[in-house]
N, CA, C and O atoms as a printed pandas DataFrame, in Angstrom:
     atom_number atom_name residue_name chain_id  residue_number  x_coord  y_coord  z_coord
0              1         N          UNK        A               1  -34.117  -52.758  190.818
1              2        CA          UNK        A               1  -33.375  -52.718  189.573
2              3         C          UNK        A               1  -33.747  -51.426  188.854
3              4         O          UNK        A               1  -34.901  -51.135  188.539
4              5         N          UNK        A               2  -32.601  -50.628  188.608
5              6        CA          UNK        A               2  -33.125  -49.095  188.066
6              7         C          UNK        A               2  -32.990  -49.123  186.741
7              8         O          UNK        A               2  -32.660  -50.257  186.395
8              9         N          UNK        A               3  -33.095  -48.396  185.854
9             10        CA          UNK        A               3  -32.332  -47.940  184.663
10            11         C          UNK        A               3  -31.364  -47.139  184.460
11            12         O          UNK        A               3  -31.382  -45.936  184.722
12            13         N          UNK        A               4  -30.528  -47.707  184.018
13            14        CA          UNK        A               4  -29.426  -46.509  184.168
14            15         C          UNK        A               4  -28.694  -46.284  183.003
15            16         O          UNK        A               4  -27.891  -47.022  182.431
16            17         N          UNK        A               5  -29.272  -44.615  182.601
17            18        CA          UNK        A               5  -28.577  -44.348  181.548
18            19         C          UNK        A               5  -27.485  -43.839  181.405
19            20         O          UNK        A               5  -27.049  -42.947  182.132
20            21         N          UNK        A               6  -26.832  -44.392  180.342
21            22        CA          UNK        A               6  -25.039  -44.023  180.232
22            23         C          UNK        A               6  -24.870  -43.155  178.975
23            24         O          UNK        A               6  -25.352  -43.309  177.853
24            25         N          UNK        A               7  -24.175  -42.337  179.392
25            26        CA          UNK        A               7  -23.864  -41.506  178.168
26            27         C          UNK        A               7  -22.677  -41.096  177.768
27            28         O          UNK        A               7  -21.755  -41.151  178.582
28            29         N          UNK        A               8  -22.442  -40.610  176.472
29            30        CA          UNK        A               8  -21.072  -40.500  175.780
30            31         C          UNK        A               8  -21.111  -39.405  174.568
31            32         O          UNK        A               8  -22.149  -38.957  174.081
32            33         N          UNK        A               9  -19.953  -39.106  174.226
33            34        CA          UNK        A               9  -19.370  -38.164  172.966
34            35         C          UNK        A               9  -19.144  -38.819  171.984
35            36         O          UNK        A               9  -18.263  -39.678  171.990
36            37         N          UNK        A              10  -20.036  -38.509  170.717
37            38        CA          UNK        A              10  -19.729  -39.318  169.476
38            39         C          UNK        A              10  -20.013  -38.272  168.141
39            40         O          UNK        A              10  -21.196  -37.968  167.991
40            41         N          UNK        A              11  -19.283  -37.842  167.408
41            42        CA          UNK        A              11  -19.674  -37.248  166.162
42            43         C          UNK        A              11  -21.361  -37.059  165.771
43            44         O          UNK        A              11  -21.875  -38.038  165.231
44            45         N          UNK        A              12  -22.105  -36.039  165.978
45            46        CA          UNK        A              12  -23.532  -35.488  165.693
46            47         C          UNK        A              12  -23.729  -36.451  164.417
47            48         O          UNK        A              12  -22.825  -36.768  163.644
48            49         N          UNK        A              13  -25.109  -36.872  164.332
49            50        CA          UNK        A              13  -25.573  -37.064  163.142
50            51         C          UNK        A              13  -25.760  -38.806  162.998
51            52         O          UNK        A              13  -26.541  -39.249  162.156
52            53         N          UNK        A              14  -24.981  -39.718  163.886
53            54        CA          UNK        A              14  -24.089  -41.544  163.356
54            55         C          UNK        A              14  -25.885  -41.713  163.826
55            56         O          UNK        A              14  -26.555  -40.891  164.452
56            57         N          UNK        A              15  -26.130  -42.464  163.520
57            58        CA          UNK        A              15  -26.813  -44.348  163.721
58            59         C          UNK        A              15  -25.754  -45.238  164.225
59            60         O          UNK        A              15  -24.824  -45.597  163.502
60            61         N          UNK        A              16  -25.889  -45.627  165.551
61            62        CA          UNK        A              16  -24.976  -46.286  166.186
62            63         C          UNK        A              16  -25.331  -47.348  167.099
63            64         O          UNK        A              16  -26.258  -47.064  167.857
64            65         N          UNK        A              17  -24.782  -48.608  167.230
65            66        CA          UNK        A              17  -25.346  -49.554  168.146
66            67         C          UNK        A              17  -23.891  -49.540  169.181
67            68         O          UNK        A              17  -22.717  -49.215  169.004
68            69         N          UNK        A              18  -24.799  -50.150  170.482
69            70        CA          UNK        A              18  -23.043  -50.229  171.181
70            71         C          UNK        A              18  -23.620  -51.472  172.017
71            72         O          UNK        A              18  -24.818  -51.743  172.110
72            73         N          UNK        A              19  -22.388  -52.299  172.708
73            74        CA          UNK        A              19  -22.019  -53.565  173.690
74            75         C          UNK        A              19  -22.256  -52.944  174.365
75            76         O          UNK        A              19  -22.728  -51.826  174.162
76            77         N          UNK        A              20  -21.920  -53.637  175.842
77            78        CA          UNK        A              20  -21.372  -53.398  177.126
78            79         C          UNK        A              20  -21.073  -54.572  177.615
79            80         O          UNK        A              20  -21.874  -55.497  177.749
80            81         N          UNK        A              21  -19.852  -54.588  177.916
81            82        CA          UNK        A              21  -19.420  -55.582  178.312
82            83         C          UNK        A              21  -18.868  -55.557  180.034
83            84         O          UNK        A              21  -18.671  -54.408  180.431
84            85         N          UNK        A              22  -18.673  -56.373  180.805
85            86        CA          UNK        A              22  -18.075  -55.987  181.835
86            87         C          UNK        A              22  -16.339  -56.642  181.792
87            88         O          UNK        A              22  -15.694  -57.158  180.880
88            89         N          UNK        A              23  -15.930  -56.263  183.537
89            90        CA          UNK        A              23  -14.707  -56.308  182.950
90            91         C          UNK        A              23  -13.931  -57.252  182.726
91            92         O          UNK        A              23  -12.821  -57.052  182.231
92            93         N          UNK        A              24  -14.566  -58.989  183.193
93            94        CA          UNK        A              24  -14.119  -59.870  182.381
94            95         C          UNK        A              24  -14.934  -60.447  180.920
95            96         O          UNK        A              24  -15.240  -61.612  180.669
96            97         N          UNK        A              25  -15.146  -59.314  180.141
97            98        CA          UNK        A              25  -15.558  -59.280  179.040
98            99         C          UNK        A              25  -16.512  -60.034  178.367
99           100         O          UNK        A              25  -16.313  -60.254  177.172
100          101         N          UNK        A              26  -17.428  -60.437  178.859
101          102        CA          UNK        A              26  -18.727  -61.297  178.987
102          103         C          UNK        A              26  -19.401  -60.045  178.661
103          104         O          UNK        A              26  -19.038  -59.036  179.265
104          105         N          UNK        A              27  -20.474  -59.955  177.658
105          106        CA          UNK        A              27  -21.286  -59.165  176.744
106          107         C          UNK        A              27  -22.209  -59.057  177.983
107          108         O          UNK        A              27  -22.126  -59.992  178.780
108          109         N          UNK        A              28  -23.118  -58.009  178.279
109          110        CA          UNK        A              28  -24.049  -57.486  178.696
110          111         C          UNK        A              28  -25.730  -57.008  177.659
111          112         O          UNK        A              28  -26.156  -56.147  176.890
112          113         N          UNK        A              29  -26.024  -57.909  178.152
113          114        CA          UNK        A              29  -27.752  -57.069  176.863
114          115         C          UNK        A              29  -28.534  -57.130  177.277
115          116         O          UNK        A              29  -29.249  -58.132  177.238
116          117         N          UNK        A              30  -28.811  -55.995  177.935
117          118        CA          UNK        A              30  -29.910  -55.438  178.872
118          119         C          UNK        A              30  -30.325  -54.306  178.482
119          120         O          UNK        A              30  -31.329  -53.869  179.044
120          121         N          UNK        A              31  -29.748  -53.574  177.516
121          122        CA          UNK        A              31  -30.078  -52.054  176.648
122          123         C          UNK        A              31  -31.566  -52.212  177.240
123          124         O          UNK        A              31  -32.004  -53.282  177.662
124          125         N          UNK        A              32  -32.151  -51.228  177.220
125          126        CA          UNK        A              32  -33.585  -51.314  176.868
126          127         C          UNK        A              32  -33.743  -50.427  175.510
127          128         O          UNK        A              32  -32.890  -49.669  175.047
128          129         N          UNK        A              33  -35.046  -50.705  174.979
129          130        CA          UNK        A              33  -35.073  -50.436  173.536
130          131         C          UNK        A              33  -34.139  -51.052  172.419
131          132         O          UNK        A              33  -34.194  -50.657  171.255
132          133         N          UNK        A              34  -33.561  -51.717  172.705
133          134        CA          UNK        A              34  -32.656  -52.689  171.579
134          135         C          UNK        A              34  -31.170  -51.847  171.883
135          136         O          UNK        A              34  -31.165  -51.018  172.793
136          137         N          UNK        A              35  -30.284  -52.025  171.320
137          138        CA          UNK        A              35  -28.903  -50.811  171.141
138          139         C          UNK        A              35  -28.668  -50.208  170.863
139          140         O          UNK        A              35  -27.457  -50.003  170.779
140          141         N          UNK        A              36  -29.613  -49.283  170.423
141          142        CA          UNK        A              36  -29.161  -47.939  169.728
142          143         C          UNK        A              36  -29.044  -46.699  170.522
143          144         O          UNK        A              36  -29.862  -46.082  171.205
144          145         N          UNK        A              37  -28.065  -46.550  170.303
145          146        CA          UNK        A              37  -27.696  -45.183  171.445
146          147         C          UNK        A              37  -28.561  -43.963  170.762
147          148         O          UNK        A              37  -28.454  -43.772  169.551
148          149         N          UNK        A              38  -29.302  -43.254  171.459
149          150        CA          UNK        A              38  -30.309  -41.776  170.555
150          151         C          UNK        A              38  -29.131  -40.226  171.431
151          152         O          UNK        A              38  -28.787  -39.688  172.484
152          153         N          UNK        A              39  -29.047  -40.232  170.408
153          154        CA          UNK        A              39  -28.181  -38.719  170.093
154          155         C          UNK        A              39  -29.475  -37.451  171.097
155          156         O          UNK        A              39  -30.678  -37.520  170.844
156          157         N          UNK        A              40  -29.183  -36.905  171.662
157          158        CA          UNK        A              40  -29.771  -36.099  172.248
158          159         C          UNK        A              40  -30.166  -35.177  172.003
159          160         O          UNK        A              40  -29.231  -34.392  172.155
160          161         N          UNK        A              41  -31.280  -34.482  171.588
161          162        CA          UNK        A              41  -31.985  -33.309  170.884
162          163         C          UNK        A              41  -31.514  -31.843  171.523
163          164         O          UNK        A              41  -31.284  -30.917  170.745
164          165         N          UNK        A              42  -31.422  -31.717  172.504
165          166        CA          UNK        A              42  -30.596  -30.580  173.606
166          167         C          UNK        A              42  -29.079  -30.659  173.574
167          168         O          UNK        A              42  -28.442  -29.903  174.308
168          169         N          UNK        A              43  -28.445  -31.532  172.766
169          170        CA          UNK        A              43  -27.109  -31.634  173.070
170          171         C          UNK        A              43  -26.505  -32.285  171.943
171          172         O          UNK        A              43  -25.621  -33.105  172.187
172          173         N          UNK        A              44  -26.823  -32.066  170.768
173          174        CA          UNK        A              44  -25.827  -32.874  169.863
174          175         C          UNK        A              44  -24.296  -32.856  169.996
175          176         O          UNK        A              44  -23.449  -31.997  170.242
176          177         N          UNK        A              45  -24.307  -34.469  169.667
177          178        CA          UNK        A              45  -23.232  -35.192  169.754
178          179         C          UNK        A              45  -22.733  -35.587  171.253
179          180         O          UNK        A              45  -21.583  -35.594  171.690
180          181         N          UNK        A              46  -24.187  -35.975  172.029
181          182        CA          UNK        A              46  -23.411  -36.642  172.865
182          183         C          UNK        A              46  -25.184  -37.608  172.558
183          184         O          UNK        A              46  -26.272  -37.346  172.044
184          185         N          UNK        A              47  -24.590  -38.654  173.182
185          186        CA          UNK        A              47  -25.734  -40.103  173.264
186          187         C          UNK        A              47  -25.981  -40.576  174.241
187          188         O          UNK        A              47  -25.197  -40.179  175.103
188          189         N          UNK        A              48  -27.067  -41.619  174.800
189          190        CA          UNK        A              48  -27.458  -42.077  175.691
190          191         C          UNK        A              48  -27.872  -43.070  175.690
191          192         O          UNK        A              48  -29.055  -42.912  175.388
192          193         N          UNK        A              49  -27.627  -44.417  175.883
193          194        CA          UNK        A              49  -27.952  -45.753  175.981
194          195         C          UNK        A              49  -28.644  -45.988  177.378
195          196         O          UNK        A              49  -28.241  -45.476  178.422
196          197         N          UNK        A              50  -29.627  -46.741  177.283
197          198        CA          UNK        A              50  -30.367  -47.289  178.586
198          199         C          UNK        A              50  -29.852  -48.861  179.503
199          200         O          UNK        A              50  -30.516  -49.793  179.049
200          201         N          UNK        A              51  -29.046  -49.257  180.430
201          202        CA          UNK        A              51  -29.564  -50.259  180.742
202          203         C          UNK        A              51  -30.391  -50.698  181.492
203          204         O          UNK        A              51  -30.481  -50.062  182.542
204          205         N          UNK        A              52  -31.213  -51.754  181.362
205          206        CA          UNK        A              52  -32.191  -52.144  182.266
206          207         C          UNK        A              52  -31.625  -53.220  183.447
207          208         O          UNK        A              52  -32.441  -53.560  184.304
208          209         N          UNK        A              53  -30.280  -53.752  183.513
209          210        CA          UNK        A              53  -30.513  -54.849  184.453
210          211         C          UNK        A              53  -29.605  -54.042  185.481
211          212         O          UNK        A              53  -29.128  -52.933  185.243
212          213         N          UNK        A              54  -29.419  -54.836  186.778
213          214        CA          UNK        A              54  -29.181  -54.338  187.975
214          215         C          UNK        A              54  -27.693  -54.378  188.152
215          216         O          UNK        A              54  -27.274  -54.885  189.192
216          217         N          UNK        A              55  -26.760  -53.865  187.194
217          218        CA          UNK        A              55  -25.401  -53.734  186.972
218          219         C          UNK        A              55  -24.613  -52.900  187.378
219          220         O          UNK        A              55  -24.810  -51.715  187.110
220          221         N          UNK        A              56  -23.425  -53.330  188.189
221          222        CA          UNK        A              56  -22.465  -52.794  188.747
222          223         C          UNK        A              56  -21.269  -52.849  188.776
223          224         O          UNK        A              56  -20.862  -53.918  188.322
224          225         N          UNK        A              57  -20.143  -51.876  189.257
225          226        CA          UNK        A              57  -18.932  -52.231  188.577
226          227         C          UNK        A              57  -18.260  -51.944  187.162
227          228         O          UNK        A              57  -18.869  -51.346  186.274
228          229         N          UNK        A              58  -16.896  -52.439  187.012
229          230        CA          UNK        A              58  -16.701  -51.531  186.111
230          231         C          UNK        A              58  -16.591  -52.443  184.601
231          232         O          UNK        A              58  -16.048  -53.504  184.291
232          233         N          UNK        A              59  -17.406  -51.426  183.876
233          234        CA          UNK        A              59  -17.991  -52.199  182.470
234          235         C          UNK        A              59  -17.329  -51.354  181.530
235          236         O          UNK        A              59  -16.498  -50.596  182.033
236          237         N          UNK        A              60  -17.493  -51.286  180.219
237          238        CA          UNK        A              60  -16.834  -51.372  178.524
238          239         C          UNK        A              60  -17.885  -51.078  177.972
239          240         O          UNK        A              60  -18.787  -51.912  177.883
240          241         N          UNK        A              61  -18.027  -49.599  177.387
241          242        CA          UNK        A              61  -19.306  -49.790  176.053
242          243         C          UNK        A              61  -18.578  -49.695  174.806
243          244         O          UNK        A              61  -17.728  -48.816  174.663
244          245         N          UNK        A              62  -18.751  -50.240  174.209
245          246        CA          UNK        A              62  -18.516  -50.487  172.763
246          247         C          UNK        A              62  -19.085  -49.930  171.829
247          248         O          UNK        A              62  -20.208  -50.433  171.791
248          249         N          UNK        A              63  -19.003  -49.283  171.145
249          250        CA          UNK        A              63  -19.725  -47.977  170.290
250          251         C          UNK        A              63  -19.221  -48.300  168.903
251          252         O          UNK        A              63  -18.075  -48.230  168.459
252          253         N          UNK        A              64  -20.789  -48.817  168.098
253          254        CA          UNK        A              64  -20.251  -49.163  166.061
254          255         C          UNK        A              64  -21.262  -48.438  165.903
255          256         O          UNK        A              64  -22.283  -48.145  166.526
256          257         N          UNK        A              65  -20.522  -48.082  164.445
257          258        CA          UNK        A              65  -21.432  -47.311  163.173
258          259         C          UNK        A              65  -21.089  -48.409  162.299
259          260         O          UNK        A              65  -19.997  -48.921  162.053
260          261         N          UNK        A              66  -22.515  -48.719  161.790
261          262        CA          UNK        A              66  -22.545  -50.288  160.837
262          263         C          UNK        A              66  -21.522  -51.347  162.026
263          264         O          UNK        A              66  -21.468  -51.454  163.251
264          265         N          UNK        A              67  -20.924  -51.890  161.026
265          266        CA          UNK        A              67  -19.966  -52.934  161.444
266          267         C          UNK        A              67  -18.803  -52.257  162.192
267          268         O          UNK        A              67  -18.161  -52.784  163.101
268          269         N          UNK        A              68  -18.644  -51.210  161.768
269          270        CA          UNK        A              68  -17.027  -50.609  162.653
270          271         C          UNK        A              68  -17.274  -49.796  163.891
271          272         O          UNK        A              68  -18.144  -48.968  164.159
272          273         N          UNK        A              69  -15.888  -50.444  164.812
273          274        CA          UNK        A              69  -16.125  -50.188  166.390
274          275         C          UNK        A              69  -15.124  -48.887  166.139
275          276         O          UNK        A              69  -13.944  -48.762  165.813
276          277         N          UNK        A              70  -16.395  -47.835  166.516
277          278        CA          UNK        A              70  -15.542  -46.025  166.573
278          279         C          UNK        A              70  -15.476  -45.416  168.050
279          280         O          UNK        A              70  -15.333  -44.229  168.343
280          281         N          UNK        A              71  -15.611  -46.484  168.893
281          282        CA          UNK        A              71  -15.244  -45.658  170.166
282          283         C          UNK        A              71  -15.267  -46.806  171.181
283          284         O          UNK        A              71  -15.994  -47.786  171.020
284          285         N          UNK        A              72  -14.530  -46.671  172.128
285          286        CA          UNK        A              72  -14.395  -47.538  173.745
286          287         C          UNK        A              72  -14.203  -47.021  174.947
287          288         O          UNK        A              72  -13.096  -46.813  175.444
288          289         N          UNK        A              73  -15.738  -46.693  175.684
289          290        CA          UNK        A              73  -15.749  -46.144  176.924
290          291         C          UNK        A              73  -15.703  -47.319  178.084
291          292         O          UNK        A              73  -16.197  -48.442  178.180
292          293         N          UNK        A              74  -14.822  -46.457  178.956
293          294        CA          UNK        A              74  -15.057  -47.161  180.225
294          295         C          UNK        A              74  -15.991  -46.663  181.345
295          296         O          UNK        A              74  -16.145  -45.447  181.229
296          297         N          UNK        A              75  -16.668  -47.178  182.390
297          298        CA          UNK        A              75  -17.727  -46.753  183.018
298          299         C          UNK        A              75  -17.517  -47.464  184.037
299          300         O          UNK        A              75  -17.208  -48.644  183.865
300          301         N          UNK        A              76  -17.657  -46.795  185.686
301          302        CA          UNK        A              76  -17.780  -47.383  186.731
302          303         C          UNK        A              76  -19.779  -47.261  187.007
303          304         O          UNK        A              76  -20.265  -46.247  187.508
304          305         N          UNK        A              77  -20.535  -48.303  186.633
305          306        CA          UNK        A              77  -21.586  -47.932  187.136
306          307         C          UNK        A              77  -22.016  -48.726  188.355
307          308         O          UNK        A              77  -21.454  -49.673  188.906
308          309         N          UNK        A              78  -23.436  -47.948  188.708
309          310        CA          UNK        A              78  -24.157  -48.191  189.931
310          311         C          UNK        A              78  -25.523  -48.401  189.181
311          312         O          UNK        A              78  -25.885  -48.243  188.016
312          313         N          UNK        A              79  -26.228  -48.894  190.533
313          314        CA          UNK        A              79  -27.765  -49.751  189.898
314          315         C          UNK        A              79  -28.572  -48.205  190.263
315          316         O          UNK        A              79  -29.246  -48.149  191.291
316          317         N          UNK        A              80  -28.490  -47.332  189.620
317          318        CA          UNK        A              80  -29.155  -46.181  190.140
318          319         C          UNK        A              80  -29.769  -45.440  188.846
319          320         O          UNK        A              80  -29.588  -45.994  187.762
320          321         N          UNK        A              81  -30.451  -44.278  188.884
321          322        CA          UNK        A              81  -31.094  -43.595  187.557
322          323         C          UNK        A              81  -30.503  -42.472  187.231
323          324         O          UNK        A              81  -30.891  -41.666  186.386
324          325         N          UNK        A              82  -29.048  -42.375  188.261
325          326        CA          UNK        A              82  -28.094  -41.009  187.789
326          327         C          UNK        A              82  -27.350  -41.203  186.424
327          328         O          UNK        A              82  -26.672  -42.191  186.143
328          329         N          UNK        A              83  -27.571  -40.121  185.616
329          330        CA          UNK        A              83  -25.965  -40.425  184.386
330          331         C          UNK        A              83  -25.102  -40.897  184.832
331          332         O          UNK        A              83  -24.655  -40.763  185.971
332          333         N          UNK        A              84  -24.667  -41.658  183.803
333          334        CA          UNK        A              84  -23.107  -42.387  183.986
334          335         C          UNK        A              84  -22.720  -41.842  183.314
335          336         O          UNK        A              84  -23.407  -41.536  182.339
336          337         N          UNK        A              85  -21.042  -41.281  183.463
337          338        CA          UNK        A              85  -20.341  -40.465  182.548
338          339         C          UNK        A              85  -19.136  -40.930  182.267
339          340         O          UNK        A              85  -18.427  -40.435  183.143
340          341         N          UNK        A              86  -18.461  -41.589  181.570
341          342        CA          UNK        A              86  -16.950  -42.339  180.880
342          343         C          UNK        A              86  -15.950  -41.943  182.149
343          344         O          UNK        A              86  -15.634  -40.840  182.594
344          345         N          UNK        A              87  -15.661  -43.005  182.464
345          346        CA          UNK        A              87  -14.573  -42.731  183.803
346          347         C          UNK        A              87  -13.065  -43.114  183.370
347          348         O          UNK        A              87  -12.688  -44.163  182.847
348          349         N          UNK        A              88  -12.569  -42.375  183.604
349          350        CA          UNK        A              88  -10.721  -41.829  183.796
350          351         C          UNK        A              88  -10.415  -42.045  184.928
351          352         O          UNK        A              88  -11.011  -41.566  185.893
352          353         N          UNK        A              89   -9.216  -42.971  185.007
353          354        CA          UNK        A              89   -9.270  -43.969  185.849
354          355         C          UNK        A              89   -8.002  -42.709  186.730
355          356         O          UNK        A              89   -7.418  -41.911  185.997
356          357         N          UNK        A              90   -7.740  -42.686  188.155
357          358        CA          UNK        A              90   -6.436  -42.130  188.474
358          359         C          UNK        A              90   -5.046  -42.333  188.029
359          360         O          UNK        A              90   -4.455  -43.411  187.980
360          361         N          UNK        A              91   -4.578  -41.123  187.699
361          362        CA          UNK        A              91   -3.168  -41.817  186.698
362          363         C          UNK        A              91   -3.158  -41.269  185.728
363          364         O          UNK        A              91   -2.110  -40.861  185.227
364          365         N          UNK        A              92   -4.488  -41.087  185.118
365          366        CA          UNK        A              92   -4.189  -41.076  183.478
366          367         C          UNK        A              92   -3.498  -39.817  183.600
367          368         O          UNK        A              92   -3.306  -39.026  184.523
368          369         N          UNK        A              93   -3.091  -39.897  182.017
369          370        CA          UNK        A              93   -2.137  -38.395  181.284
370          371         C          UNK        A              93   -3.028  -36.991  181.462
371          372         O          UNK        A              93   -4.142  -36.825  180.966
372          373         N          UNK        A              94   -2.566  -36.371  181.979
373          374        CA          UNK        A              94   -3.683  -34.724  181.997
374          375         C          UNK        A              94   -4.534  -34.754  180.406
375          376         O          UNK        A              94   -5.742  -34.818  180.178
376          377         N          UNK        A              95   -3.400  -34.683  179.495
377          378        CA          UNK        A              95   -4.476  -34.580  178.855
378          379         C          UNK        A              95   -4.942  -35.356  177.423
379          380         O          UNK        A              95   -4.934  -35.113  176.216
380          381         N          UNK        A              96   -5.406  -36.584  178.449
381          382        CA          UNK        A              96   -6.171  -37.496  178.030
382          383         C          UNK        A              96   -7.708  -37.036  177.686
383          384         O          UNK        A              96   -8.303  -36.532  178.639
384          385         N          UNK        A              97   -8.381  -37.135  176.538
385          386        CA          UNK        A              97  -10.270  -36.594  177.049
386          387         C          UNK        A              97  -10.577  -37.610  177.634
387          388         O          UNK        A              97  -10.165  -38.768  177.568
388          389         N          UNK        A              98  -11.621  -36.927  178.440
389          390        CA          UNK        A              98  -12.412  -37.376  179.470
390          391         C          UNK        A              98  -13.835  -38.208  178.702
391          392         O          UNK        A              98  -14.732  -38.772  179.329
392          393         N          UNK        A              99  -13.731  -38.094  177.243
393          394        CA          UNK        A              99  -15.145  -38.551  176.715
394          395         C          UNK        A              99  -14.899  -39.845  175.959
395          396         O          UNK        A              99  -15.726  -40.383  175.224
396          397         N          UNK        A             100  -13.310  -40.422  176.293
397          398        CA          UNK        A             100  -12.977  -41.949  175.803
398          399         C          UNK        A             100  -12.144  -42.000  174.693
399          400         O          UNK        A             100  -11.407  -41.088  174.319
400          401         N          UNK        A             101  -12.321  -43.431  174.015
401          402        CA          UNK        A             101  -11.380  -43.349  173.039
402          403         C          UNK        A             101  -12.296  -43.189  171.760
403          404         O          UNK        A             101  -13.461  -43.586  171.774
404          405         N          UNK        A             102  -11.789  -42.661  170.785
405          406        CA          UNK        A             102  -12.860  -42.224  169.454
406          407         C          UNK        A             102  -11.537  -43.232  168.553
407          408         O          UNK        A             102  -10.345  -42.927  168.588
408          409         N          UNK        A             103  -11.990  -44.202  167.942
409          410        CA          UNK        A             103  -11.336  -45.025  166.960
410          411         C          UNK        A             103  -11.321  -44.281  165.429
411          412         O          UNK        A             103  -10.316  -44.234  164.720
412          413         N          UNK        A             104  -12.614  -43.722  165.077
413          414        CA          UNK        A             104  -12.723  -43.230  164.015
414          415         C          UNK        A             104  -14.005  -42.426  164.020
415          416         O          UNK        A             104  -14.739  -42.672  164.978
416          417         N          UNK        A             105  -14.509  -41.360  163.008
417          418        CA          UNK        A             105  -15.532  -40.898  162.762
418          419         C          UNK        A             105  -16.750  -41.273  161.600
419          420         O          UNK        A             105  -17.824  -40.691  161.451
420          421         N          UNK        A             106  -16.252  -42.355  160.891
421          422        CA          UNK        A             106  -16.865  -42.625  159.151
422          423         C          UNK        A             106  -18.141  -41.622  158.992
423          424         O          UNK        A             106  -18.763  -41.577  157.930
């Protein structure tokens, strides 16, 4: 069972907790360190959440500042210790971003 951290694009600066859900939408809470995604010191405005359990397949992170949900990534992960990076499924619109959906910035 690895850790595998997932990461994403979110406005520099938030306090943010996020889900993960998989894809019949059954909550996942295995974060390690509780949910708070930590903003990256080498890279502002992108984040990194940890999970700890042995999860695979394709999952949903859910990204709030306070109570409001400001972003919905999708992720094909593996039980491994490589980044996971928001997956764009074949199909999509060219130019769709590749860093998910951003609901809002507050």
């Amino acid at each position: 069972m690895a850790t595998t951290p997932i990461e994403f694009r979110c406005p520099t600066g938030l306090t943010l907790t996020a889900k993960l859900y998989t894809a019949a939408d059954a909550l996942v809470t295995t974060f390690s360190g509780g949910t708070a995604p930590a903003e990256r010191t080498n890279a502002k405005g992108r984040y990194t959440v940890d999970e700890t359990g042995a999860t695979t397949g394709h999952h949903t992170l859910h990204v709030y500042s306070g109570a409001n949900l400001i972003a919905v990534f999708d992720y094909i992960l593996a039980d491994t210790t490589a980044v996971h990076f928001p997956h764009i499924a074949a199909g999509s619109p060219a130019n769709i971003t590749t860093e998910g959906t951003i609901l809002s910035s507050d």
